[in-house]
N, C-alpha and C positions, 0 to 999 in steps of 0.2 A: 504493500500500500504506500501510497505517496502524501504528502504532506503538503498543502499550500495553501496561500494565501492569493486572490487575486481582486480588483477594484481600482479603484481611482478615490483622490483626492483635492482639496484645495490643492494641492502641490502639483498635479496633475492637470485637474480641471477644471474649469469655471463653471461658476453655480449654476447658470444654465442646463448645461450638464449634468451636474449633480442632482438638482432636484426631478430630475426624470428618472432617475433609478432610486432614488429615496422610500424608502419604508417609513410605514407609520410603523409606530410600538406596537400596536396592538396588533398589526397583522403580520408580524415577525412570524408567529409559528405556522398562519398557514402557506405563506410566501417560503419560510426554511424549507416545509414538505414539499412544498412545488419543485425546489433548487434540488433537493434530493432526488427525487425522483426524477424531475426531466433531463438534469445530467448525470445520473448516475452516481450519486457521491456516495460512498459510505458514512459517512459522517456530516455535518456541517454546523457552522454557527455563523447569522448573516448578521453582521453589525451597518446601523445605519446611521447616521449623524448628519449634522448639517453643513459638516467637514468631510463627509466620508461616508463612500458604501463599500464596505468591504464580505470577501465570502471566506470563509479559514475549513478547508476539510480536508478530508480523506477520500482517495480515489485508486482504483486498480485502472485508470486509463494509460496507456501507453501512444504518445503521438497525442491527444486529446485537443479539441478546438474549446480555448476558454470563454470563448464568444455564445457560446451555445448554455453554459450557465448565466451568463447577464441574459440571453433570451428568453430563458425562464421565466426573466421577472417581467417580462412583456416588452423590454425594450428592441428600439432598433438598432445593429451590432455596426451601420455604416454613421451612427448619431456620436457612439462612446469609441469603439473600436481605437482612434488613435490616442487615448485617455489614461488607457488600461496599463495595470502592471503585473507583473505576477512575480511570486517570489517562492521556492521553493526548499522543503527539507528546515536545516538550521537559519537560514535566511526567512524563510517565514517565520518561526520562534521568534529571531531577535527583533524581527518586524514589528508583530505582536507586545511584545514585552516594553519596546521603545512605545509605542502608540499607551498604553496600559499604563506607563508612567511618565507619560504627558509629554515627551520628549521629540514627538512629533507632529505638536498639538499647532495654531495658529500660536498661542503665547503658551510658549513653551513652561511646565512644570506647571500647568492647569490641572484642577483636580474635578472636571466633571466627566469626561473622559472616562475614567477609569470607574465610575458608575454606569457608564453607558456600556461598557464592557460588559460590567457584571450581569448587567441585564439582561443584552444579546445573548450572555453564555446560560443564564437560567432559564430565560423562556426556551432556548435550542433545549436543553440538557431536560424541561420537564415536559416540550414535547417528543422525547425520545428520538430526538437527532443529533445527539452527542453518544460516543463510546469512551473505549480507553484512550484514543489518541488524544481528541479535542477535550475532553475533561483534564486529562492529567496537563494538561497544554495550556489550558486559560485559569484552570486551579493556581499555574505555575506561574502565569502572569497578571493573578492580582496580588498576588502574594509579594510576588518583584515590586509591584507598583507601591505597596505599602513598604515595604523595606528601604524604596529611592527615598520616598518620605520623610522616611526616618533617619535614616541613615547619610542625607546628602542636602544641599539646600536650595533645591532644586525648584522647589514651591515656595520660599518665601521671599517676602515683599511684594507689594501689590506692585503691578504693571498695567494699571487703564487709569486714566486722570481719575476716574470716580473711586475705584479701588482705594485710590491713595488718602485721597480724601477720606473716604471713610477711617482708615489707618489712622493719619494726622488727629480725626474728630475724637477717634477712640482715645491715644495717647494723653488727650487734653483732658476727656472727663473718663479715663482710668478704666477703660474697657465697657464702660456702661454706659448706651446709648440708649436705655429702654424708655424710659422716662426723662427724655429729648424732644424737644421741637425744631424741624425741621421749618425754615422758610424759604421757597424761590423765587425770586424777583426775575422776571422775565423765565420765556418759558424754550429756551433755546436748549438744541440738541444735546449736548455736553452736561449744562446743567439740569439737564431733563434727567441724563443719568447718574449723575451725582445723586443728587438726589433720589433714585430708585438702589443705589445700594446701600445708601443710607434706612431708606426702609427697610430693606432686607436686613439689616441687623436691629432692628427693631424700635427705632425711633417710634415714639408716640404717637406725634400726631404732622401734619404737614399742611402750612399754610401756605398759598400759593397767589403771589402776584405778577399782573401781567396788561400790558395796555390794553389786550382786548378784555377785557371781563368774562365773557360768554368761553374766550380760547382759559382762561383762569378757573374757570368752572369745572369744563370738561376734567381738565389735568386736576385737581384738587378730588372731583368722585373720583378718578382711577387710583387715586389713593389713599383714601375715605379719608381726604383731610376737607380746608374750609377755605374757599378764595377770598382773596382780600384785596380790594381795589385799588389803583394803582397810585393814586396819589395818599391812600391811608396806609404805605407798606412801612412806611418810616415811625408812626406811629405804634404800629402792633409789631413791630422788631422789639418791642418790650417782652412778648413772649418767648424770642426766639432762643434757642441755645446754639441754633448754627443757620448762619446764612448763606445759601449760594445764588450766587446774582450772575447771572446770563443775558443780558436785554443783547441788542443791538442798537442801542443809542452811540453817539461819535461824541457824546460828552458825559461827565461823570457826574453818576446821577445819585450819589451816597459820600457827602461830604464827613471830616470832622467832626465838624459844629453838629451836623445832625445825629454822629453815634453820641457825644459827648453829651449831647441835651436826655439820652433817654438812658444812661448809664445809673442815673440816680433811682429809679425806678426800678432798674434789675438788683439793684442791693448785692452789688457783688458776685453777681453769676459770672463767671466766663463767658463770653461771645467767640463764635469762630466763623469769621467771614473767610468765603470760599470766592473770588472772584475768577469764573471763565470767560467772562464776555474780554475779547480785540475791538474794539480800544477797551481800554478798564472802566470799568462800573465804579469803581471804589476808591477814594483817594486815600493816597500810600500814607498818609500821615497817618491815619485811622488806627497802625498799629502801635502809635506812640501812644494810646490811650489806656489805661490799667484795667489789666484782664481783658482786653481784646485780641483775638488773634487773628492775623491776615494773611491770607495765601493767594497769589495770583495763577493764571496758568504756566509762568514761568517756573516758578515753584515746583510746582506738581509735576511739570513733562521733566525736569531734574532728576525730582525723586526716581521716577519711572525708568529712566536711561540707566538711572546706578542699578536698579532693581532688576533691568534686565541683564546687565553685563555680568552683576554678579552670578546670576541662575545660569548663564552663557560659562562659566566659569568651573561649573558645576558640571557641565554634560561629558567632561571623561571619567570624572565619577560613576556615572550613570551608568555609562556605555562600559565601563568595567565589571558591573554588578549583571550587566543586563548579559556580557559575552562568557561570565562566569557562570550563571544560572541557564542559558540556553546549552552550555554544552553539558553541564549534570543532566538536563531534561533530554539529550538525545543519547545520550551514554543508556538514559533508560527505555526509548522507545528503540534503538537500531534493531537490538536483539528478537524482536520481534520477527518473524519468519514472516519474508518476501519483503522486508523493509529495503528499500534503495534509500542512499542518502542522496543530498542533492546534487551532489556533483559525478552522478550518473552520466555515463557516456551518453545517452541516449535522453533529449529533453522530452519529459513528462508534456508539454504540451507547445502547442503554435500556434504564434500570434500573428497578426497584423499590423503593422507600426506601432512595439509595441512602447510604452512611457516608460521613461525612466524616471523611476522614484527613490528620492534622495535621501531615504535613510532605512 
C-alpha cells in the first residue's frame, strides 16, 4: 500500500480555485465515502479549509491518475489540474505534521489548523474511512503539533494588528478583559477587527461610533453592544476602558483637551487608545496624560514584524521535531507487507503540470 497526500493550497492556488473543491464540515463523511470508493482508496481523511483541500490515504494503485480523486468530489480536472501537488510515503508524513503545527499555515504557528485536522481525522476515522495507516499517521500529527507548542515558540506573539492589540489591552488591565468596554469610533476595516478580537476575549460590552448612525447600529447588534452618535462619542468615552478609533477623517478628531476634560470622571481607570485610522484620529500628546495609553498603527505593525521574525526563527526547530517524529512513524509503518516507500523506482501516480508545493 502507498501513502499520500494530494491537493492544493493558498501556496498553490487562488481562492477561486479553492473554493470549488471546498467541503463543508458537515458533508466531510459522505464526500470521504464518495473519495473512497470512486478512486479506490483504502483509507482516506479529506481535510478542507479555507487555505486548503487536501486528500491523505492509502492506495494499492500502481501508475494511478490523481485527477480522478478531485473528480470524485465533482470537480473539473482541466479547472485545478495545474494546482495540484502530491506528495508521497515520508514526504507526505512530514507534509502532514508541518500543516498540523501550523508551519505551513498563511501566519505561520497558527493554532486553528491543527483543530481543523482533528476534525477531518474524527469524522474520517468515525465514518470508518481510516485504518492502521491514517490513524497511527494523524494520531502522530496532533501529537507533533502539541509538542511544537510546547516545546518551540512557534505560536507566540500575536501577528495581525488586532491580535496585538488585544495583547497590549490584556498587559495593561492584567489579563482580564471580561469586565471591559470596548469603544469604536468610526467603523473602518482594521478597527472593525480590533475590535472583534477584542470580543473574543470577552470584553463586556461595545459601544460603537460612527458618522453614519444607521452604519453605527448595524455594527453595535452584531455585537450586542449600543451605538453612540457621533458627535456624543467624546462624551461617553467616560465609559470606555479601551478605544479604537478608525474614521477616515484627514484631520484629528480626538484632541488632549478632550481626553483631559473626561479623565476626572473615570477616577482613575486606565484608558487604552488604539489609533488605526492614516492620517491619525488621535493627537500624540494624549499619551502624556496619567493612565492613558496610546498606540498608533505604527506601533502595532512593529510589534507584528518582531512577532513574526521571531516565530521565523523558530521553524528549524520545528522542522527538527517534525523530520524526527516522521521517521519513528515510518520505521513503524514500512514493515508492513507490500509497503513501498517513496522513493520507489516506479511513481505511485501521474500528473499533469503538476504544482510545486513548498514545504
Amino acid at each position: 500500500m502507498k501513502l499520500f497526500v494530494a491537493g492544493l493550497s493558498y501556496k498553490t492556488a487562488p481562492v477561486a480555485v479553492r473554493e470549488k473543491l471546498s467541503v463543508h464540515p458537515s458533508l466531510l463523511p459522505c464526500q470521504g465515502c464518495r473519495l473512497k470508493l470512486g478512486a479506490s482508496l483504502a483509507e482516506v481523511v479529506l481535510l478542507s479549509t479555507c487555505n486548503r483541500v487536501e486528500v491523505y490515504a492509502t492506495t494499492s494503485w500502481v501508475n494511478g491518475n490523481v485527477h480522478q480523486i478531485f473528480k470524485s468530489l465533482g470537480a473539473d480536472a482541466s479547472g485545478f489540474a495545474p494546482y495540484l501537488y502530491v506528495k508521497e510515503g515520508d514526504a507526505a508524513v512530514r507534509h502532514l505534521l508541518s500543516v498540523t503545527g501550523g508551519l505551513d499555515s498563511m501566519v505561520i504557528g497558527e493554532t486553528e489548523i491543527t483543530g481543523q485536522v482533528k476534525i477531518a481525522y474524527e469524522t474520517a476515522r468515525d465514518a470508518g474511512l481510516t485504518g492502521r495507516v491514517m490513524n497511527r499517521l494523524f494520531q502522530t500529527a496532533l501529537h507533533v503539533g502539541k509538542e511544537i507548542r510546547t516545546y518551540t515558540n512557534i505560536g507566540r506573539g500575536a501577528v495581525s494588528v488586532g491580535s496585538v492589540a488585544v495583547e497590549l489591552a490584556e498587559k495593561i488591565f492584567d489579563q482580564n478583559l471580561a469586565e471591559k468596554t470596548v469603544m469604536i469610533i468610526g467603523a473602518g476595516r482594521m478597527g472593525e477587527a480590533c475590535v472583534r478580537h477584542l470580543a473574543r476575549k470577552g470584553a463586556r460590552s461595545v459601544l460603537v461610533s460612527n458618522r453614519s448612525f444607521e452604519r453605527a447600529e448595524r455594527l453595535a447588534t452584531e455585537f450586542g453592544g449600543r451605538a453612540i452618535r457621533f458627535d456624543e462619542c467624546l462624551a461617553s468615552m467616560v465609559e470606555a476602558d479601551i478605544v479604537v478609533s478608525s474614521t477616515g477623517s484627514p484631520q484629528t478628531i480626538v484632541h488632549r483637551a478632550d481626553v483631559a476634560a473626561i479623565l476626572p470622571a473615570r477616577r482613575g481607570r486606565p484608558l487604552v487608545m488604539i489609533d488605526i485610522a492614516v492620517p491619525r484620529d488621535i493627537d500624540v500628546d494624549v499619551e502624556q496624560l496619567e493612565n492613558v495609553y496610546l498606540y498608533n498603527i505604527d506601533h502595532l505593525e512593529a510589534i507584528v514584524r518582531e512577532n513574526v521574525a521571531m516565530r521565523e526563527q523558530e521553524l528549524a526547530r520545528c522542522h527538527a521535531i517534525i523530520a524526527e517524529r516522521a521517521a519513528a512513524l515510518m520505521a513503524k509503518l514500512n514493515p508492513q507487507p507490500g509497503w513501498q516507500p517513496a522513493a520507489s523506482a516506479r511513481p505511485a501516480f501521474t500528473m499533469l503540470q503538476p504544482a510545486v508545493c513548498p514545504s
